[in-house]
C-alpha positions as CSV (number, residue, x, y, z in Angstrom):
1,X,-34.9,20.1,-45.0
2,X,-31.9,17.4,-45.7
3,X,-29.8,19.8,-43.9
4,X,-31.8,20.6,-41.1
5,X,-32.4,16.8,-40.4
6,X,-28.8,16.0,-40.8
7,X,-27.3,18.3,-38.3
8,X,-30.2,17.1,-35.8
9,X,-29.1,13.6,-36.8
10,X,-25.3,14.5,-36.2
11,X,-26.6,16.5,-32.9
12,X,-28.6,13.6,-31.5
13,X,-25.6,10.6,-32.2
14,X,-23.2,13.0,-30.3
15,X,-25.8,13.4,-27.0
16,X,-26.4,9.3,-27.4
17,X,-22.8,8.7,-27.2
18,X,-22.5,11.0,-24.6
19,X,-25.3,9.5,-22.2
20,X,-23.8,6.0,-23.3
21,X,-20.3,6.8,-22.0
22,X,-21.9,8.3,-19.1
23,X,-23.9,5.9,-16.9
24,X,-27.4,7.5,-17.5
25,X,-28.7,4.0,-18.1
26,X,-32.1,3.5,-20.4
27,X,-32.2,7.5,-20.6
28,X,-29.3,7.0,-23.4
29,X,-31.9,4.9,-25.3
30,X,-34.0,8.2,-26.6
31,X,-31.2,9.7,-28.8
32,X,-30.4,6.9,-29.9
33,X,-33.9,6.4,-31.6
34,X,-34.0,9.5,-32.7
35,X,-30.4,9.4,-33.6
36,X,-31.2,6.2,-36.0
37,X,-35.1,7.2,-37.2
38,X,-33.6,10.6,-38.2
39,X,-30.8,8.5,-40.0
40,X,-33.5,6.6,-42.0
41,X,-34.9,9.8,-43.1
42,X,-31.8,11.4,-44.3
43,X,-31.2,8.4,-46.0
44,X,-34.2,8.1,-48.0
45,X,-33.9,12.3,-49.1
46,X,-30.3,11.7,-50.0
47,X,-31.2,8.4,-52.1
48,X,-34.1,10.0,-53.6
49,X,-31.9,13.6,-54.5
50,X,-29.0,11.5,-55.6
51,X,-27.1,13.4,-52.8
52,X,-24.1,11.9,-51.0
53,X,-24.6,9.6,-47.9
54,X,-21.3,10.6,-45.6
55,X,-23.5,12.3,-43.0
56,X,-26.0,9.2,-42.9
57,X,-22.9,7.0,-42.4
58,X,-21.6,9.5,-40.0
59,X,-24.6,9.1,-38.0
60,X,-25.3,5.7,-38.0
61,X,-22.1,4.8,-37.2
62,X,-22.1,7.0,-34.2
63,X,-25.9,5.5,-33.2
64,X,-24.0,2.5,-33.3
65,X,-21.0,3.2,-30.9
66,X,-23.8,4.9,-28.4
67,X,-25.7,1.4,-28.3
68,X,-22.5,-0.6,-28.4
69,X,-21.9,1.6,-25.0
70,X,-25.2,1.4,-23.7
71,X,-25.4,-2.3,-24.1
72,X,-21.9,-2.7,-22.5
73,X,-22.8,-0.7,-19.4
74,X,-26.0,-2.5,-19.1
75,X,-24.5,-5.6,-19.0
76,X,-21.6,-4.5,-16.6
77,X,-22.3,-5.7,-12.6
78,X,-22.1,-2.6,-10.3
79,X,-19.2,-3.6,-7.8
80,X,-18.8,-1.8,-5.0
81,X,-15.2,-2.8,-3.6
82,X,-14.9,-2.3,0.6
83,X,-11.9,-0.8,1.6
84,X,-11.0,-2.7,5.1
85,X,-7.9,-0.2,5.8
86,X,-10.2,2.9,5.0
87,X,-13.3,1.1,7.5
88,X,-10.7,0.7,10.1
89,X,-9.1,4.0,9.5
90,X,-12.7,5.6,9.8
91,X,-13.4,3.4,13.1
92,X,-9.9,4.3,14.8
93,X,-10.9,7.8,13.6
94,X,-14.1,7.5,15.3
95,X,-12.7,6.5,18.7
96,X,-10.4,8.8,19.1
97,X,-13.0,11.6,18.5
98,X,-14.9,10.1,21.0
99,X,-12.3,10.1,23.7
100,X,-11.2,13.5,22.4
101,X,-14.8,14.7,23.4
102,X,-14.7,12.8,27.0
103,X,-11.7,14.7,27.8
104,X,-13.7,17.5,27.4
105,X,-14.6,19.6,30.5
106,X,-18.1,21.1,30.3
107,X,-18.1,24.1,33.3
């Protein structure tokens, strides 16, 4: 059971800090409550077996660096930078399709 749990602790962690990195917003916030509630459990079987606590650590710290992400993209504004050459390229670009298609001859 300790083993099944861990590896669905470890498995959980490594989808949070995947959905943290990428920008999947609150989403990220279900394995990472998993992640850290299947954490407490493994916890409290190893403490009770007298079995080590590296993969508890190992997912904990990992539940941690997936919030620390989440949080950080959260908090980051959403810039969205105009390029004026690329408008005026896509304008001149626009014109010149236009008189390309007036120079047409429809028969």
């Amino acid at each position: 059971m300790r083993t099944i749990l861990t590896i669905l602790g470890i498995l959980s962690a490594i989808i949070a800090l995947a959905l943290s990195i990428l920008p999947f917003g609150k989403i990220a916030l279900i394995p990472i409550i998993a992640s850290f509630i299947i954490g407490f459990i493994v916890f409290q079987l190893s403490k009770k077996f007298q079995k080590s606590t590296l993969a508890v650590k190992i997912i904990f710290l990992l539940t941690i660096i997936a919030l620390a992400f989440n949080i950080y993209n959260s908090l980051k504004p959403n810039e969205i930078i105009e390029d004026q050459e690329q408008i005026e390229l896509d304008i001149q670009s626009e014109e010149e399709d236009i008189e390309e298609l007036e120079d047409l001859e429809i028969e």
